[in-house]
N, C-alpha and C positions, 0 to 999 in steps of 0.2 A: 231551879230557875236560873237560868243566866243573865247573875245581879248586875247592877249599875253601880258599883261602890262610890262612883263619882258621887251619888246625890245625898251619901248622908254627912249631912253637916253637923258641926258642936256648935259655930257659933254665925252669925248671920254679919255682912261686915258692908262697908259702903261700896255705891256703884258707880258704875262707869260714865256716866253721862258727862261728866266735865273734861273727858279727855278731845281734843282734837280731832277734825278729821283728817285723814289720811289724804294728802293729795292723789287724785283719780287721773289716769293716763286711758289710752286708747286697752281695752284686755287684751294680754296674749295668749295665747293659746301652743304649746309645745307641740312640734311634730307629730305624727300618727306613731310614727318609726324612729328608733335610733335611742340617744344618749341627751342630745341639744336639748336644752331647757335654759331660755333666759333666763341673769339674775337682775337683783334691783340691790345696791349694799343701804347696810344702817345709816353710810354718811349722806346719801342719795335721798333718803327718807328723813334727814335731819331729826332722827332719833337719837337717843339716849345710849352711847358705846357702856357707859360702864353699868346697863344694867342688865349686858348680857350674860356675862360669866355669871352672874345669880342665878340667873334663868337654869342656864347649862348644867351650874353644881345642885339644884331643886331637881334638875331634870333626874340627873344620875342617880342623885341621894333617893329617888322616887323611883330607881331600878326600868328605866324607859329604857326601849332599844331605839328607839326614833325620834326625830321630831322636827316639823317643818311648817314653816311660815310662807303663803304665798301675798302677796301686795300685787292688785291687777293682775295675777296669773302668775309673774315673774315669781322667784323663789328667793326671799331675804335672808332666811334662816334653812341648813336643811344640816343637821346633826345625829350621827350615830354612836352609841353610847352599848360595853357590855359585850362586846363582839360581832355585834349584828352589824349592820352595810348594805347600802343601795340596790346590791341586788337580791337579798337575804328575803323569801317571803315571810310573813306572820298571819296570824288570823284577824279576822274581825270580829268576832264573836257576833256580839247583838249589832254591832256597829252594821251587820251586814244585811239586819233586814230593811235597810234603807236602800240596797242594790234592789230588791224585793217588790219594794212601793215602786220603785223609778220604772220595772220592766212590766210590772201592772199596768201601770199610765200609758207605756207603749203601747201593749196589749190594746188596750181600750182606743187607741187613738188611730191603731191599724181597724177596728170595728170588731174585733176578733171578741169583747166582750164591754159588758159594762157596769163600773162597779156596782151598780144596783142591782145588779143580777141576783137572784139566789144565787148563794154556792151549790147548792144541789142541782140547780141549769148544770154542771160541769164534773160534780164530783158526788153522783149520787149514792145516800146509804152510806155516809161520813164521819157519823157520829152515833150514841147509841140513841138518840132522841127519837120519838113516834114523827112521823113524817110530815105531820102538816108543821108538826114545832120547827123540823129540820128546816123545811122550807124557806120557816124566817129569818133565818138568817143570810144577810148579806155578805157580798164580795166587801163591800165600803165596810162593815163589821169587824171583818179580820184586818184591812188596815188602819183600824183604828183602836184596835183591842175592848171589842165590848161586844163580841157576841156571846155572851151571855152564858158560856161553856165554861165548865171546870173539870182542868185535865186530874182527873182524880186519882189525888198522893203519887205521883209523875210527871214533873214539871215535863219530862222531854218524851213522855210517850202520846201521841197525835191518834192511835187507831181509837177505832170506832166505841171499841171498850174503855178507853180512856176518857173520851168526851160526853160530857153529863151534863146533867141544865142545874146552872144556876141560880141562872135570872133569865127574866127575856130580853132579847137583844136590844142594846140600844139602851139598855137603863143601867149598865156595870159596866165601869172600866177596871179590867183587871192585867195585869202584866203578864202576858202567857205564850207559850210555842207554837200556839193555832196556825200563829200567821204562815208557817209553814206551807197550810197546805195551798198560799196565794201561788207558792211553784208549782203543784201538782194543776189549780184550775190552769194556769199561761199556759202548761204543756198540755193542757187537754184544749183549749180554746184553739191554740197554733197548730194542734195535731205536729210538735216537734218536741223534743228531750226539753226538758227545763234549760239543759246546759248549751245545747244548739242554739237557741232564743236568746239565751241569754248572751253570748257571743256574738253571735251576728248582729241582733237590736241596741245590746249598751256596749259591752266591753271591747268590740272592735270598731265603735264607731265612736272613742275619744283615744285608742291608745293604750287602754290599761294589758295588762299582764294578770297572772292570778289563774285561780279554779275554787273548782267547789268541791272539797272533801265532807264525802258523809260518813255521818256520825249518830247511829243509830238510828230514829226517827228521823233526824237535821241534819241540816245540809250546810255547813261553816265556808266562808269564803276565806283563801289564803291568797296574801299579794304583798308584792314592796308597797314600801311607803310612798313613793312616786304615784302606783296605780292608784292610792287612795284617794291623794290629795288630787288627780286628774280629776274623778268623781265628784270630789269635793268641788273644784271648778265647774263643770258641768255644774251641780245646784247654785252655786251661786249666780249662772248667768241665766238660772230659770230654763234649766234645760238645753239652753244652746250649746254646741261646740263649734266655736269660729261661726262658718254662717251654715250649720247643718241646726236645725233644732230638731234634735234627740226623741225627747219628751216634750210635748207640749207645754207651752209656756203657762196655759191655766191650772194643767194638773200640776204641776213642779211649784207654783204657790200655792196651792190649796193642802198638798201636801207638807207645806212649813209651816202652816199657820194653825192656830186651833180648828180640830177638827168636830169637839163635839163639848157640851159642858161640864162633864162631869169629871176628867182632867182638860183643864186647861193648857195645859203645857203640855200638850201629844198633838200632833199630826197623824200625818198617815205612815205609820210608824218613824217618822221623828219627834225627837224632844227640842222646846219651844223654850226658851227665855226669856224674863222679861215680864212674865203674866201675873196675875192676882194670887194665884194659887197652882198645888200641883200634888201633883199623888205620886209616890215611892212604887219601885215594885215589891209584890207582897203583903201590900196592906191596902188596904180599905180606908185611910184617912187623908185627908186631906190636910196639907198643911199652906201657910198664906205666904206670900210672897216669892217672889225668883227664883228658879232653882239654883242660880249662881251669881250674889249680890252682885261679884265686881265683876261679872263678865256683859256684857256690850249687850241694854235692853233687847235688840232686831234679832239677837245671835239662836239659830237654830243647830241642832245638834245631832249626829249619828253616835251611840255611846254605845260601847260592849263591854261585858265584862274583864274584867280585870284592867279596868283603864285603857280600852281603845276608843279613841276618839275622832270626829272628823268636827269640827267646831266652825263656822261657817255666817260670816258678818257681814251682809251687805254695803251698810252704813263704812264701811272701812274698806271695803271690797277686798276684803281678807276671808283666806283658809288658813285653817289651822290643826295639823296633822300629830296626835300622837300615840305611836303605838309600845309596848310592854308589855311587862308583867305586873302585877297587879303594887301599884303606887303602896300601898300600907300591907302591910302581912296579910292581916284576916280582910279581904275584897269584902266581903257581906258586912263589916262591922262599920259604925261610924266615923266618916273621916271628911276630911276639911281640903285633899287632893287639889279639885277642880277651885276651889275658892279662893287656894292662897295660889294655885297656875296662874287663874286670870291678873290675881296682885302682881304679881312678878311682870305678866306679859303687859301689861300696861304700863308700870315703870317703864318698859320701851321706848316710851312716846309720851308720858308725862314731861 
């Protein structure tokens, strides 16, 4: 399974609510082309200079090759650590099946589909399931992780032999590589390559950089730290770029927000901040309160393995960018990464 090492915490600690908000400017939005990217400095932002180098030596000491701060789009903070640089690609890992959800919504909003659809409307004979079961399960299913399939003892094999009934759709959420195959319905809905669609619909219509390497079953996006945090802007203005809207401004919140009840904290493959409760990948329990005490109740999240991030704050009208290798040695084992980030990154502006 490709873990979230972000989520397992030792200990639970206070939140953000008493920090300040962020004075709000007109958004900017960076060229299509080129190098130009407005900044905004810490003194501009009347934040806190000496709680930077903390930040930077947490960052390094957490083996990060990236990490960038945008305030209104402008970029306060943008840091390379380990060898890596600006134009150096990395992966998203799971962070990338939030490119996924976004060219979905497209999809849907060109009419090309709609997430209600059966997946079997698009990608018939999918699973090993008898066909009226196949039937039920939905597009909306797989981005939200609960249709009801268990890829059996093979978190990353997606054929038909690997997908089994666990549950009926709509009553398990479980952490899985299903969602994959939302690329194979786009390119069967658009009658174009996953990667054509994918390019022309999102990726060249904010400026990013990047491709999609596959990897067995998966399809992994590899990009600077720039194209992330582009993306990362695109959600945070609900789909718009400058004055093009992208993705529809309804699906781009529906997909931040909880999607269904049984985790609270999922969207349409984003993770959610702030909720009552929330479920790990891997398990089946549910545990109470925030995924990330000190991090900013509204904050919605694209998280991949080994600590890549795309962290994403309305309330502050901040992105927040970091990519690496994996913050703690063992990635799958319990760790406190994302809890004591946010302590740091809010000293900023305490």
């Amino acid at each position: 399974m490709l873990s979230l090492s972000a989520f397992f915490f030792l200990t639970a600690c206070g939140g953000s609510d008493d920090n300040p908000e962020i004075p709000s400017e007109m958004m900017y939005f960076p060229p299509l082309t080129g190098t130009t990217w407005e900044t905004k400095s810490i003194t501009e932002l009347n934040w806190n200079e000496s709680a930077v180098q903390p930040l930077l030596d947490y960052l390094n000491l957490k083996h990060a090759k990236s990490f960038m701060i945008l305030v209104d789009g402008k970029i306060v903070m943008e840091n390379y650590f380990n060898g890596h640089d600006a134009n150096a690609p990395w992966y998203w890992a799971s962070a990338g099946k939030t490119l996924t959800s976004a060219v979905t919504g497209i999809a849907e909003q060109e009419n090309l589909l709609s997430i209600n659809d059966p997946v079997s409307t698009y990608l018939p004979a999918w699973t090993s399931l008898p066909t009226a079961e196949e039937n039920q399960i939905l597009i909306k299913h797989l981005l939200t992780m609960t249709s009801g399939l268990l890829d059996e003892g093979n978190e990353d094999c997606v054929t038909p032999a690997c997908l089994t009934f666990a549950a009926a759709p709509g009553t398990r959420w479980a952490y899985d590589n299903v969602y994959v195959k939302l690329q194979d319905i786009v390119a069967s809905a658009s009658g174009q390559t996953w990667n054509d669609y994918f390019n022309a619909k999102l990726r060249n219509k904010i400026g990013m950089t990047g491709a999609w390497v596959q990897t067995g079953d998966l399809s992994v996006y590899w990009s600077t730290t720039r194209s992330m945090a582009r993306f990362g802007l695109l959600m945070l203005n609900n789909g718009k770029w400058d004055t093009d809207q992208v993705l529809n401004s309804s699906y781009a919140v529906s997909a931040t927000v909880p999607s269904q009840t049984i985790n609270k904290s999922y969207g349409y493959l984003w993770w959610i901040n702030g909720e009552s409760s929330y479920h790990l990948p891997q398990t089946q329990f549910e545990f109470p309160g925030s995924i990330i005490p000190s991090g900013p109740s509204d904050m919605y999240m694209a998280l991949g393995k080994n600590d890549q991030k795309i962290y994403v704050i309305p309330s502050k009208k901040m992105v927040v960018i970091r990519m690496g290798d994996a913050a703690d040695e063992e990635a799958a084992t319990l760790s406190d990464f994302d809890e004591l980030l946010w302590q740091k990154i809010n000293a900023l502006y305490n």
